[in-house]
N, C-alpha and C positions, 0 to 999 in steps of 0.2 A: 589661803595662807599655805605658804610651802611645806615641806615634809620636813623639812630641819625645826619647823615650828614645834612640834610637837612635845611636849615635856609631861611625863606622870599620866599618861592618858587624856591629857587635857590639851585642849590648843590654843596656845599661849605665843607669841613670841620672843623671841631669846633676844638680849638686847645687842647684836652683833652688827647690827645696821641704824643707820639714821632713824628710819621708821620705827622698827621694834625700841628703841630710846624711849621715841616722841611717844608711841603707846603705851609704854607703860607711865611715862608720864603726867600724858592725860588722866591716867587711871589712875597715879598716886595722890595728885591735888586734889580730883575728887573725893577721894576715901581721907585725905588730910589736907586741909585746905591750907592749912598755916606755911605749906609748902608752895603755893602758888605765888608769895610775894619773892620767896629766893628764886625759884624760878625765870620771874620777869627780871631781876633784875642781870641774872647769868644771861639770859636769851638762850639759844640753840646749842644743846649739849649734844658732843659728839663721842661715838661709843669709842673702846679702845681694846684693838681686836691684837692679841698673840698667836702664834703658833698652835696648834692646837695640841692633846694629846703629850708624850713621851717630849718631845720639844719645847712644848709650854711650860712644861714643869722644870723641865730645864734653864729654859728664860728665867722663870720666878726663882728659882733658888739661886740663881745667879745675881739676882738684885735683892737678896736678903740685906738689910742691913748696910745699904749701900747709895750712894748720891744716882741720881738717876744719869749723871755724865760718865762715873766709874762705872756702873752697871754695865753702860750701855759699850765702853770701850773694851771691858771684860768678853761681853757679850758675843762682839765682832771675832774677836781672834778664837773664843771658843768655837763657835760655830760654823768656822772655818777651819777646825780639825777633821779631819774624814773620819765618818761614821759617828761623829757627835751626838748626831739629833736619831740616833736610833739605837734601842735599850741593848739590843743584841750587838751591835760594835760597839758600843759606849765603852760595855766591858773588855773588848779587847783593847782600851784604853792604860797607858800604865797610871799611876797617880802625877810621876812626871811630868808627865804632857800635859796633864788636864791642868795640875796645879801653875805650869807654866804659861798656862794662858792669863793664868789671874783667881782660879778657883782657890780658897782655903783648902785645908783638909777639911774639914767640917762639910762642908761640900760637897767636895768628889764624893765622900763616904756616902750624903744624901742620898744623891742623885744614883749612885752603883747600886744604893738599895730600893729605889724604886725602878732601876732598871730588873737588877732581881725578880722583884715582884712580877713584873710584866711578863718578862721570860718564864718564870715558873707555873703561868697559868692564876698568878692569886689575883690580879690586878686588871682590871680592864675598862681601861680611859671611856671608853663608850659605852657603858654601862653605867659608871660611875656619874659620867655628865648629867645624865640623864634622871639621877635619883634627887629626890628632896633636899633641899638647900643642907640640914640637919644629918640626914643621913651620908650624904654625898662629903661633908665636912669629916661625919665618925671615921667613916673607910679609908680616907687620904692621913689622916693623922698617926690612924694608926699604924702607917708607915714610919720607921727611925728615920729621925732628920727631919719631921712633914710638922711643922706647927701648926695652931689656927688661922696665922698671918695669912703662913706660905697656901695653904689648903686653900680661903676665902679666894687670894688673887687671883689662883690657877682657876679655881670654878666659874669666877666673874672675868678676868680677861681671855680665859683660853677658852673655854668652855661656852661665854655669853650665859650662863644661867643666870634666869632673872631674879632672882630672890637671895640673895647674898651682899649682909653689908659687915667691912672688916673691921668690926665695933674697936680693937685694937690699934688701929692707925691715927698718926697723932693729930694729920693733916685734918681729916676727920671731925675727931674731938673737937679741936681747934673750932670749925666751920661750923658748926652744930652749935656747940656755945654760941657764936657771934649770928647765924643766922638766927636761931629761934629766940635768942636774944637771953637765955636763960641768964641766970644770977653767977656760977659757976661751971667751969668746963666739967663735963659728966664725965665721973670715972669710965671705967668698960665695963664692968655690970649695969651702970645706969645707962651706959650706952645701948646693953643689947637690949634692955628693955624699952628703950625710945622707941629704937629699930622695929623690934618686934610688930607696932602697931604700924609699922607700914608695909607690912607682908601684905600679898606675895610679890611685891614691888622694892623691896629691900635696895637690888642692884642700880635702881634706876636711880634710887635715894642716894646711893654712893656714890654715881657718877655726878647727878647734881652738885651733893657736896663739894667735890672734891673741885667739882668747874667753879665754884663758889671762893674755896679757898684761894685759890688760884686765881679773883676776880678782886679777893681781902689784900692779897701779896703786891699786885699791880696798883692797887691803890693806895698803899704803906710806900710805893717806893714813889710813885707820884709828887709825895709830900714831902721829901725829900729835900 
């Protein structure tokens, strides 16, 4: 297993590839079987790789709150500012430019304060990745501007860390309810306690879901 594999001293791999997916998948139906029937019916879940690092975070805070077709056109003209995607020009950014692309305020301000961070020595993407799904959540948040939404996505699509599900997503909720077939859609406490018993496979269970939801969508419009 490669050197990118390596997570907490343990060697594990990070779900950034087809394979590292499919293994921790076989490892979550194992340890939760109730998960093998959603499974079969999604078929072959494919991972969803960002930017990594100072970039990534910038993708995800760019798609707070937003359809993933505005994200994605936000995204483009951001990205194509010079020095964007790097914490040290970011800030020789004005708010004009940034906001001109499509950023909020709420935003630029984010994003200038985890560029901060980086520059100031407090902050370090490759360290961070690499910590406990838990801990690696406290450190990001504790960033102004950094929720649990934005924290979870960056860890699980930028990062590949395997153990992260964004018990806050509604998409989520949604697929949860309808695949395990429960009575009612689980708040987010009762979500992170579902989640919880499918550690340290958390990520893998996010991506399923969300293939899942996405499999409930296609077949709502079918009917049509």
């Amino acid at each position: 297993m490669s050197a990118h594999s390596i997570l907490t001293g343990e060697t594990t791999p990070r779900i950034d590839d087809p394979d590292g997916v499919a293994w921790h998948l076989d490892a979550l139906t194992r340890q939760a079987p109730a998960l093998q029937a959603v499974w079969s019916e999604v078929g072959q879940v494919q991972p969803r790789i960002n930017p990594k690092h100072f970039a990534g975070m910038a993708k995800v805070i760019c798609g707070q709150q937003l359809s993933v077709q505005s994200a994605a056109a936000i995204w483009s003209r951001f990205e194509a500012l010079p020095g964007a995607l790097e914490p040290q020009t970011y800030l020789l950014l004005s708010e004009e430019r940034v906001r001109g692309a499509g950023f909020s305020r709420g935003k630029f301000l984010s994003l200038r304060a985890v560029a901060e961070a980086v520059v100031a020595g407090e902050l370090n993407f490759s360290e961070v990745d690499g910590l406990p799904a838990e801990q690696a959540i406290a450190r990001l948040v504790a960033l102004k501007g950094v929720g649990p939404w934005t924290a979870e996505v960056y860890l699980l699509f930028c990062a590949g860390h395997p153990d992260i599900f964004p018990a806050g997503d509604l998409a989520l909720l949604k697929a949860v309810h309808q695949g395990l077939g429960l009575d009612a859609r689980p708040t987010i406490k009762e979500m992170i306690g579902i989640a919880q018993h499918w550690s340290p496979h958390r990520s893998a269970a996010a991506l399923l879901f969300w293939r899942y939801f996405a499999a409930l969508k296609n077949r709502e419009s079918s009917l049509l």
